[in-house]
Backbone as XML, in Angstrom:
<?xml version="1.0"?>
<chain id="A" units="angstrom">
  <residue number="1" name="UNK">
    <atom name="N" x="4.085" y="18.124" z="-2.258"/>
    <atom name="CA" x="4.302" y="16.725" z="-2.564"/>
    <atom name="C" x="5.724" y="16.564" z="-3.066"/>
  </residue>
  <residue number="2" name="UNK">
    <atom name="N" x="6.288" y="15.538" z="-2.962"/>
    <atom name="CA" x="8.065" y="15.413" z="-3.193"/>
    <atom name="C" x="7.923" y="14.399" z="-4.485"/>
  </residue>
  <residue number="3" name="UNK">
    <atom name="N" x="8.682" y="14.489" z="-5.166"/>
    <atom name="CA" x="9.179" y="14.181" z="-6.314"/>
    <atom name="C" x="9.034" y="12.456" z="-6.364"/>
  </residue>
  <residue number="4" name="UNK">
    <atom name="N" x="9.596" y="11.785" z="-5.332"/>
    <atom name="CA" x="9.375" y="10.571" z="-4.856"/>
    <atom name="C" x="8.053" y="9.797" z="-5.582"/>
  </residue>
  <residue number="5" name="UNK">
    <atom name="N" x="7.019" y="10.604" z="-4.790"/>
    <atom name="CA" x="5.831" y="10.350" z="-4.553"/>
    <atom name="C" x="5.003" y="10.628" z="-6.179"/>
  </residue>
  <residue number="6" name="UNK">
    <atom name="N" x="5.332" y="11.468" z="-7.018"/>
    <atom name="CA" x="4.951" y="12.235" z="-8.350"/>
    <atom name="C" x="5.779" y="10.541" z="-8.997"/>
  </residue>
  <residue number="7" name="UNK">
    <atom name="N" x="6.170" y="9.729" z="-8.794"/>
    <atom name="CA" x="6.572" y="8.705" z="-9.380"/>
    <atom name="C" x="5.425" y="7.910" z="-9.809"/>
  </residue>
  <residue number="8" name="UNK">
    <atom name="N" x="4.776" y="7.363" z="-8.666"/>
    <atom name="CA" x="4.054" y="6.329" z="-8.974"/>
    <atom name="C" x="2.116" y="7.049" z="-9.645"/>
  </residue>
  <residue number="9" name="UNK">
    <atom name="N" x="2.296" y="7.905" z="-9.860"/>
    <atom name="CA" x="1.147" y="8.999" z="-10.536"/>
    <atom name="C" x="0.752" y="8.310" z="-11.743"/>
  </residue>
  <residue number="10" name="UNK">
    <atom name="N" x="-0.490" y="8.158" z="-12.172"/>
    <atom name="CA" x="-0.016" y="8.103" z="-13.638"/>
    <atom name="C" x="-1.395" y="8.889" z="-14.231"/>
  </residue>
  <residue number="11" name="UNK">
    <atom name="N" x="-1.154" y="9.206" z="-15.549"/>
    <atom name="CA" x="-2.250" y="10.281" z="-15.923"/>
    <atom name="C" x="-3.544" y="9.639" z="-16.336"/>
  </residue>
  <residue number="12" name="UNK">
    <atom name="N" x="-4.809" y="10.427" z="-16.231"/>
    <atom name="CA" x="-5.745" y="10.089" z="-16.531"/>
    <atom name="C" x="-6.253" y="9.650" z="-17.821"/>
  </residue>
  <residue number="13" name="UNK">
    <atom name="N" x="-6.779" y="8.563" z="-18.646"/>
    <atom name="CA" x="-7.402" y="8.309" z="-19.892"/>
    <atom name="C" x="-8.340" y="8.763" z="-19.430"/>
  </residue>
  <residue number="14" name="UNK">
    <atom name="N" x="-9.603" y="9.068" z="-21.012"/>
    <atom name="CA" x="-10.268" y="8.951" z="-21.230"/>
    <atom name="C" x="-11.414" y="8.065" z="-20.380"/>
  </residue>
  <residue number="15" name="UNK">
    <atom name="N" x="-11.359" y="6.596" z="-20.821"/>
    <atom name="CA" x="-11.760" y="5.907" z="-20.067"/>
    <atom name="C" x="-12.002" y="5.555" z="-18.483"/>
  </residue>
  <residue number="16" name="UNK">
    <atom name="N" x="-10.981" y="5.738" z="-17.935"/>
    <atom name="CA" x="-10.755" y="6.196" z="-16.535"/>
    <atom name="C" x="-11.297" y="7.637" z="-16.034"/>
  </residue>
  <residue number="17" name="UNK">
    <atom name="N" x="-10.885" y="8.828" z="-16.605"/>
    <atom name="CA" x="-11.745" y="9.923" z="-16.727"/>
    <atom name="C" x="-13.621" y="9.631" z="-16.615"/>
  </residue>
  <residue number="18" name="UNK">
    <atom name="N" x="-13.933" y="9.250" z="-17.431"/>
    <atom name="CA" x="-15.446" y="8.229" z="-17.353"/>
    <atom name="C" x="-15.866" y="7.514" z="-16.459"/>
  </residue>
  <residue number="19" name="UNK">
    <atom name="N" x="-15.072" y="6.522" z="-15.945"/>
    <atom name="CA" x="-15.488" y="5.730" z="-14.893"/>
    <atom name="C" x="-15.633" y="7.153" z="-13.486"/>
  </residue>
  <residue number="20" name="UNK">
    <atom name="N" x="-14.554" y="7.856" z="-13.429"/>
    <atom name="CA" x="-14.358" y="8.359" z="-12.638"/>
    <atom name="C" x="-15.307" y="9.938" z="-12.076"/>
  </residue>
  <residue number="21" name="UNK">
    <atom name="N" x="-15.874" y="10.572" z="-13.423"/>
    <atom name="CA" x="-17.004" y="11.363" z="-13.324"/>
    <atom name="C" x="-17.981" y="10.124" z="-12.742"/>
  </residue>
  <residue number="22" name="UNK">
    <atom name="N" x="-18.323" y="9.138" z="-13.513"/>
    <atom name="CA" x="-19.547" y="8.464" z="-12.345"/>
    <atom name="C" x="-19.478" y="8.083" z="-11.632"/>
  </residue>
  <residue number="23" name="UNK">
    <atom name="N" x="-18.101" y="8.279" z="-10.770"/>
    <atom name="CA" x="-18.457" y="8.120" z="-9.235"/>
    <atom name="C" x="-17.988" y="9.712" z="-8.720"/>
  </residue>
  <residue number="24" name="UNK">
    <atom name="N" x="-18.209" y="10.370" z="-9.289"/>
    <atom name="CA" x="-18.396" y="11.580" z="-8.706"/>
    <atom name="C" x="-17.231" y="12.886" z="-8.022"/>
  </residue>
  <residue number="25" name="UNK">
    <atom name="N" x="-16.203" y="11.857" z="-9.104"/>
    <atom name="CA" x="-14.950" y="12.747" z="-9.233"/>
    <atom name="C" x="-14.871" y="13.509" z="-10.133"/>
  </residue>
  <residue number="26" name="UNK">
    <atom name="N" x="-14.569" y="14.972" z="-10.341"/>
    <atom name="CA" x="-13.833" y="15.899" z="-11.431"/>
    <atom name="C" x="-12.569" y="15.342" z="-11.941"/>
  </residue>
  <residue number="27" name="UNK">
    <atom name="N" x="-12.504" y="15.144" z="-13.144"/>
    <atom name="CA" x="-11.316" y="14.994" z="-13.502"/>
    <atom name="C" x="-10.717" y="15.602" z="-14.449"/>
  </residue>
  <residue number="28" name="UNK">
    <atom name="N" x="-9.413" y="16.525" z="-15.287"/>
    <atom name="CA" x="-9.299" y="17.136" z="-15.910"/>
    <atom name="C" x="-7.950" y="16.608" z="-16.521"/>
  </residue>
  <residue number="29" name="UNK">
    <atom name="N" x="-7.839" y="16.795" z="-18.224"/>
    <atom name="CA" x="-6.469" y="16.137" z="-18.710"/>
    <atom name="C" x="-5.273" y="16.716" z="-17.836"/>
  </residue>
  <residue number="30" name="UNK">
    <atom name="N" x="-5.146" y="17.463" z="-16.800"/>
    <atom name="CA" x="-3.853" y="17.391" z="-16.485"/>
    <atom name="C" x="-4.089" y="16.914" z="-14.967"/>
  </residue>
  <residue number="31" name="UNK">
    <atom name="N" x="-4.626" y="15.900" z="-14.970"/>
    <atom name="CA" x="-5.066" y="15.336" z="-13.534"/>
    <atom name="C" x="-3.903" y="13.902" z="-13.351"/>
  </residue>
  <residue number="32" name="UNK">
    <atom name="N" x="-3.455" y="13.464" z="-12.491"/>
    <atom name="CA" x="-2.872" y="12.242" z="-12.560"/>
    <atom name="C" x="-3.422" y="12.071" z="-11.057"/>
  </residue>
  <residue number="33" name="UNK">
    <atom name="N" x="-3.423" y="10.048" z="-11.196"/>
    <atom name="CA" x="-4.010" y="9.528" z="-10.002"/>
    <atom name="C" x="-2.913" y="8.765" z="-9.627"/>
  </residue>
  <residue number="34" name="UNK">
    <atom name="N" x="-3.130" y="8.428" z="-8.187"/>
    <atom name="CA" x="-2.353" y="7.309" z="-7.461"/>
    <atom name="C" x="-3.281" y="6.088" z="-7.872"/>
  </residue>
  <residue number="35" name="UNK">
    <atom name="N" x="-2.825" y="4.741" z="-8.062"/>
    <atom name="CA" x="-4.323" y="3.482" z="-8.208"/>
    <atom name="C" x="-4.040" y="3.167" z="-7.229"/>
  </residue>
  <residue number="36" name="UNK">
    <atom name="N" x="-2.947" y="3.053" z="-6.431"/>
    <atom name="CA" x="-2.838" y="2.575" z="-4.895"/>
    <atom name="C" x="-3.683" y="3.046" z="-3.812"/>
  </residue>
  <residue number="37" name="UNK">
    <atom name="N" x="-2.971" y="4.556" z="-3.679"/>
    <atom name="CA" x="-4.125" y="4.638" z="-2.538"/>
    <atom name="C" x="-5.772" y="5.472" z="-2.794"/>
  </residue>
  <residue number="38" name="UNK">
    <atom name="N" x="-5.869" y="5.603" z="-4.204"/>
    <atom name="CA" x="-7.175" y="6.424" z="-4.799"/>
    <atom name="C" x="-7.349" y="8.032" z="-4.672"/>
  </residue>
  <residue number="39" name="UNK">
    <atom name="N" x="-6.087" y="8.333" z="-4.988"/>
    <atom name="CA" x="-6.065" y="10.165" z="-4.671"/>
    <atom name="C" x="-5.789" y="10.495" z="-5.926"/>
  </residue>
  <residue number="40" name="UNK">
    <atom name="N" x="-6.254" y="11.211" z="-5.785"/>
    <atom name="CA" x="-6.363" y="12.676" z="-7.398"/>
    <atom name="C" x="-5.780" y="13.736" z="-7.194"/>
  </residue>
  <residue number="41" name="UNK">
    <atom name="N" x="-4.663" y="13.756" z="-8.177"/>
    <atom name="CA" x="-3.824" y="15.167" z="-7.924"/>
    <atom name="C" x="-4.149" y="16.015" z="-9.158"/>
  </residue>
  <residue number="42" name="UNK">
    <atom name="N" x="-4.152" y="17.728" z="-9.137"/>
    <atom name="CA" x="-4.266" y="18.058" z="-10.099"/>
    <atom name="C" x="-2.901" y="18.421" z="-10.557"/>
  </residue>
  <residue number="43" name="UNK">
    <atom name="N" x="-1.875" y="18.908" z="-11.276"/>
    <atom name="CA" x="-0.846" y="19.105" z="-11.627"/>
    <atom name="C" x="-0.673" y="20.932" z="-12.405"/>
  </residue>
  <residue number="44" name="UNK">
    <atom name="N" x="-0.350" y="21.923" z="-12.051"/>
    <atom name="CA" x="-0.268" y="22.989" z="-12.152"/>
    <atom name="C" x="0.853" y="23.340" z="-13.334"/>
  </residue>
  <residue number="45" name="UNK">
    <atom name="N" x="0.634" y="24.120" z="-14.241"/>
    <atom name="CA" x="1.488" y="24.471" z="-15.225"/>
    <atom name="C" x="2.780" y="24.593" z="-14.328"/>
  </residue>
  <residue number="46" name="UNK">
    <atom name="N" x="2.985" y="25.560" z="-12.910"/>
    <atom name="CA" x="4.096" y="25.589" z="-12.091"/>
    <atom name="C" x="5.034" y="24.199" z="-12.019"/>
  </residue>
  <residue number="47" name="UNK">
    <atom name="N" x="4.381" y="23.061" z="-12.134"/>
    <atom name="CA" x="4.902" y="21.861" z="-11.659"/>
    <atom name="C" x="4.551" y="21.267" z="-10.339"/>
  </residue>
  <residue number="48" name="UNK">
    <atom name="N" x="3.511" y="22.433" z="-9.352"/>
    <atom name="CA" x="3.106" y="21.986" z="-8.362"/>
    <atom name="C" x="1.900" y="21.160" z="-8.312"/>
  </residue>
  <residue number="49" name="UNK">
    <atom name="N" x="1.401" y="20.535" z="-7.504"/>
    <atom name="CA" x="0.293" y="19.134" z="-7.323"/>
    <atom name="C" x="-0.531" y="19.765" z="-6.260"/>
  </residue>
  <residue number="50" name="UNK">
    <atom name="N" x="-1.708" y="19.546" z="-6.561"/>
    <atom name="CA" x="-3.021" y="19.925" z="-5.370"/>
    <atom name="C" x="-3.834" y="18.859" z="-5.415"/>
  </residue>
  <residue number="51" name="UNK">
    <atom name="N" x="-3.938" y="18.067" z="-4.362"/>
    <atom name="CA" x="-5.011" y="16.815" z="-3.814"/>
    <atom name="C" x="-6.504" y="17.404" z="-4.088"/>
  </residue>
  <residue number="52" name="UNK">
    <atom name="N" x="-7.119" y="16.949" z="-5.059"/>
    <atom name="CA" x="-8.772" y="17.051" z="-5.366"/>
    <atom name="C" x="-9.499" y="15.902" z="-5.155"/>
  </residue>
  <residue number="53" name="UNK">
    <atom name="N" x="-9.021" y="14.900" z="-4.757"/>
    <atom name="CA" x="-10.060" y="14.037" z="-4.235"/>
    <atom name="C" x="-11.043" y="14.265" z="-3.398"/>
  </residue>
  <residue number="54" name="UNK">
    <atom name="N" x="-12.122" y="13.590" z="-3.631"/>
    <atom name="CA" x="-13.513" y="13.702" z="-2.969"/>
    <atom name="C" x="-13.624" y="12.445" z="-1.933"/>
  </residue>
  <residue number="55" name="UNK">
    <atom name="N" x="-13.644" y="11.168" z="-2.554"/>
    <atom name="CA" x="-13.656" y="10.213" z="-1.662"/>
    <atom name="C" x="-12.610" y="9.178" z="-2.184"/>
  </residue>
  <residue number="56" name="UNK">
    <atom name="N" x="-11.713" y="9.001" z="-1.474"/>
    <atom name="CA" x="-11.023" y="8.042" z="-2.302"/>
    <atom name="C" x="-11.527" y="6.553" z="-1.966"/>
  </residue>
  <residue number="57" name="UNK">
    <atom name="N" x="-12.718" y="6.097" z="-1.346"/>
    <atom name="CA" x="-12.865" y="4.852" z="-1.875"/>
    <atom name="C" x="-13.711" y="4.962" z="-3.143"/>
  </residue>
  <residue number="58" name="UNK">
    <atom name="N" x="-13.985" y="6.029" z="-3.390"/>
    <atom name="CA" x="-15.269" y="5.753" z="-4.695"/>
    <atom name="C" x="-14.218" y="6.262" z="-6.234"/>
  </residue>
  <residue number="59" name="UNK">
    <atom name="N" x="-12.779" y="6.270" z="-5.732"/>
    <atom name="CA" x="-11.749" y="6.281" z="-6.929"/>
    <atom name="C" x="-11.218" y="5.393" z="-7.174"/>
  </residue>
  <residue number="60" name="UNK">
    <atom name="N" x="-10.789" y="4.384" z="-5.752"/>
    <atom name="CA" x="-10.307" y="3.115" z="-5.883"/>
    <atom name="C" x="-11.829" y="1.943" z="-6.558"/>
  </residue>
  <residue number="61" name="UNK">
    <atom name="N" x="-12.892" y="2.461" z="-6.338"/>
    <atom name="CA" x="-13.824" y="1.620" z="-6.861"/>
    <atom name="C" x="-13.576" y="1.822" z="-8.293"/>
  </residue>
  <residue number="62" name="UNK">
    <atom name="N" x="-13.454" y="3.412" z="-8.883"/>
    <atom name="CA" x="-13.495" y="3.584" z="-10.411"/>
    <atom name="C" x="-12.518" y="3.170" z="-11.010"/>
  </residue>
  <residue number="63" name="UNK">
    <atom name="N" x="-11.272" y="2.738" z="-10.038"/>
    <atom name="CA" x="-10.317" y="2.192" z="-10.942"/>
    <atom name="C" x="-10.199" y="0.488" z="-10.504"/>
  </residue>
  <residue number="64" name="UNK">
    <atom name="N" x="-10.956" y="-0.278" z="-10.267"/>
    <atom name="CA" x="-11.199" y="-1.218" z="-10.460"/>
    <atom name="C" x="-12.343" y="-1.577" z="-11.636"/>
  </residue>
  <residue number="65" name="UNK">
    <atom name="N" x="-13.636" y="-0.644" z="-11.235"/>
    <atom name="CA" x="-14.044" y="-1.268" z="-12.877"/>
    <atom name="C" x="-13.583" y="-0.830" z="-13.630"/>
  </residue>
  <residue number="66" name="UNK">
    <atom name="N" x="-12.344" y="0.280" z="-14.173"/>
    <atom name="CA" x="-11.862" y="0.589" z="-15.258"/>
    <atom name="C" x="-11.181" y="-0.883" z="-15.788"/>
  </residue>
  <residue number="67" name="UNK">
    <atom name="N" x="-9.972" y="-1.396" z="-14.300"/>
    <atom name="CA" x="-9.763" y="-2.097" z="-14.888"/>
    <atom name="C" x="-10.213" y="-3.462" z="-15.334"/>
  </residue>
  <residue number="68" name="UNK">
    <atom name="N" x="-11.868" y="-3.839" z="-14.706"/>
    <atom name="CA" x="-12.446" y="-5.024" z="-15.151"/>
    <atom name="C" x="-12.803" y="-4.808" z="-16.956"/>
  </residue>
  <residue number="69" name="UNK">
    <atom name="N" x="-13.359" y="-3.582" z="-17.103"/>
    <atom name="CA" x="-13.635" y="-2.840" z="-18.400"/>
    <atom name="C" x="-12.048" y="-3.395" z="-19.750"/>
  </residue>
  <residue number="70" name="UNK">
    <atom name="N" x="-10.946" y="-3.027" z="-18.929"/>
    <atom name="CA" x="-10.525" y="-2.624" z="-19.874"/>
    <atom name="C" x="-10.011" y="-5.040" z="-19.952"/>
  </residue>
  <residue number="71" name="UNK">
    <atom name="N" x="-10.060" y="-5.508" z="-19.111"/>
    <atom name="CA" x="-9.936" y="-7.033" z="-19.016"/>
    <atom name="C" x="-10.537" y="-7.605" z="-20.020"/>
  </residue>
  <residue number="72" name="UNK">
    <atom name="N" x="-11.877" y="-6.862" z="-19.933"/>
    <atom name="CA" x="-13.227" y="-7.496" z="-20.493"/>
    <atom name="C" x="-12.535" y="-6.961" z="-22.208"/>
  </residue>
  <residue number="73" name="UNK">
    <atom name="N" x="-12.335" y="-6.399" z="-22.270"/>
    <atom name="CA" x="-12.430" y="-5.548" z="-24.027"/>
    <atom name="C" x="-10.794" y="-6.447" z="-24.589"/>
  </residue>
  <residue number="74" name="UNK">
    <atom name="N" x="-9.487" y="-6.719" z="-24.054"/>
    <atom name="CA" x="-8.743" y="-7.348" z="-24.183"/>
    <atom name="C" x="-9.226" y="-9.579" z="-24.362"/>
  </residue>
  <residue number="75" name="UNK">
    <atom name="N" x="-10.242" y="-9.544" z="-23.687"/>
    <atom name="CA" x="-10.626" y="-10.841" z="-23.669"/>
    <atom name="C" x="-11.394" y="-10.913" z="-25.362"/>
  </residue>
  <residue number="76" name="UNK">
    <atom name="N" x="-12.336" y="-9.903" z="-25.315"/>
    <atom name="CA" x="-12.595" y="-9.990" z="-26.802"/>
    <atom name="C" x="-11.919" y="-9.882" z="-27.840"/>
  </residue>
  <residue number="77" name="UNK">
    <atom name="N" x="-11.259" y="-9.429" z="-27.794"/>
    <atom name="CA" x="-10.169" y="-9.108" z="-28.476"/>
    <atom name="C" x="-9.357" y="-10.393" z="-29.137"/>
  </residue>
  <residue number="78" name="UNK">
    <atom name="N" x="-9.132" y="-11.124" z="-27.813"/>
    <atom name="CA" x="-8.348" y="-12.531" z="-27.736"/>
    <atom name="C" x="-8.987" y="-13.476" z="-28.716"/>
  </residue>
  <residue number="79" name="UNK">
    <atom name="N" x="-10.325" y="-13.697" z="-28.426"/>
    <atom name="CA" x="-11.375" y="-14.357" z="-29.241"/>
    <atom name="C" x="-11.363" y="-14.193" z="-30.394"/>
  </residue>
  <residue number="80" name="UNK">
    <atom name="N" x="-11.424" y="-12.800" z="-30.616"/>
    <atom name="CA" x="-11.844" y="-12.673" z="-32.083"/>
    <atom name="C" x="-10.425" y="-12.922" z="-32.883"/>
  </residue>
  <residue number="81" name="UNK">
    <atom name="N" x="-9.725" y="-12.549" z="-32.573"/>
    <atom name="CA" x="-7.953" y="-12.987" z="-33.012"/>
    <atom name="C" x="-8.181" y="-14.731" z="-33.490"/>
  </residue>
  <residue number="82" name="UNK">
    <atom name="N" x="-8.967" y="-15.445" z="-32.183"/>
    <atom name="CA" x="-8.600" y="-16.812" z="-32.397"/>
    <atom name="C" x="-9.845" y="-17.480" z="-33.537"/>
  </residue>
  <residue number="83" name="UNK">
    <atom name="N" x="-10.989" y="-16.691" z="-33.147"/>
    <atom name="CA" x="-12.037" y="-17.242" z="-34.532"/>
    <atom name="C" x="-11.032" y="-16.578" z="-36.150"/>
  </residue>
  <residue number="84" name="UNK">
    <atom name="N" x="-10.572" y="-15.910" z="-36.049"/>
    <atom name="CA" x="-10.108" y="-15.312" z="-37.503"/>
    <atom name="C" x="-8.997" y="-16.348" z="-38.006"/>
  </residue>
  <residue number="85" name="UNK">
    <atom name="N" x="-8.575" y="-17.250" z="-36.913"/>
    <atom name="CA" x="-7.086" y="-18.288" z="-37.367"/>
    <atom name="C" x="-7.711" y="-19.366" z="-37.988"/>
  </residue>
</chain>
C-alpha cells in the first residue's frame, strides 16, 4: 500500500471496534479503516499494512451506525446543555 493511500486511514475507537465485531469483523487497536470504501487494514510494527477485511459492505454498514450512534449521543447532549440554561 503507498503512503498516499495510509492518508485517508483513520484508527479504530472503541466504539467503532464494537459496532464492527457485530458485524463480524476482527478488529485490533492497531487496525485502521478506510470509511470510504469499508476496508480494514491491519498496520504491522514494520510500518507495513495487510487488508483483513471480510466483507466490506458489512463495514461500511458498521460505520454508518457508528456514526448514527455517535449523532444520536451528541443530540443528547445538545438537550441536556439547553434544559440546564
Amino acid at each position: 500500500m503507498d503512503n498516499e493511500y495510509a492518508e485517508n486511514l483513520v484508527p479504530v475507537g472503541r466504539r467503532l471496534r464494537d459496532e464492527l465485531n457485530k458485524c463480524g469483523e476482527h478488529v485490533t487497536p492497531s487496525t485502521l479503516i478506510d470509511p470510504v470504501e469499508g476496508r480494514i487494514w491491519k498496520k504491522f510494527p514494520s510500518g507495513s499494512f495487510r487488508e483483513i477485511t471480510v466483507d466490506s459492505k458489512k463495514v461500511l454498514l458498521a460505520v454508518e451506525n457508528y456514526r448514527n450512534l455517535v449523532e444520536s449521543t451528541r443530540k443528547k447532549c445538545c438537550e441536556s446543555r439547553k434544559e440546564r440554561i
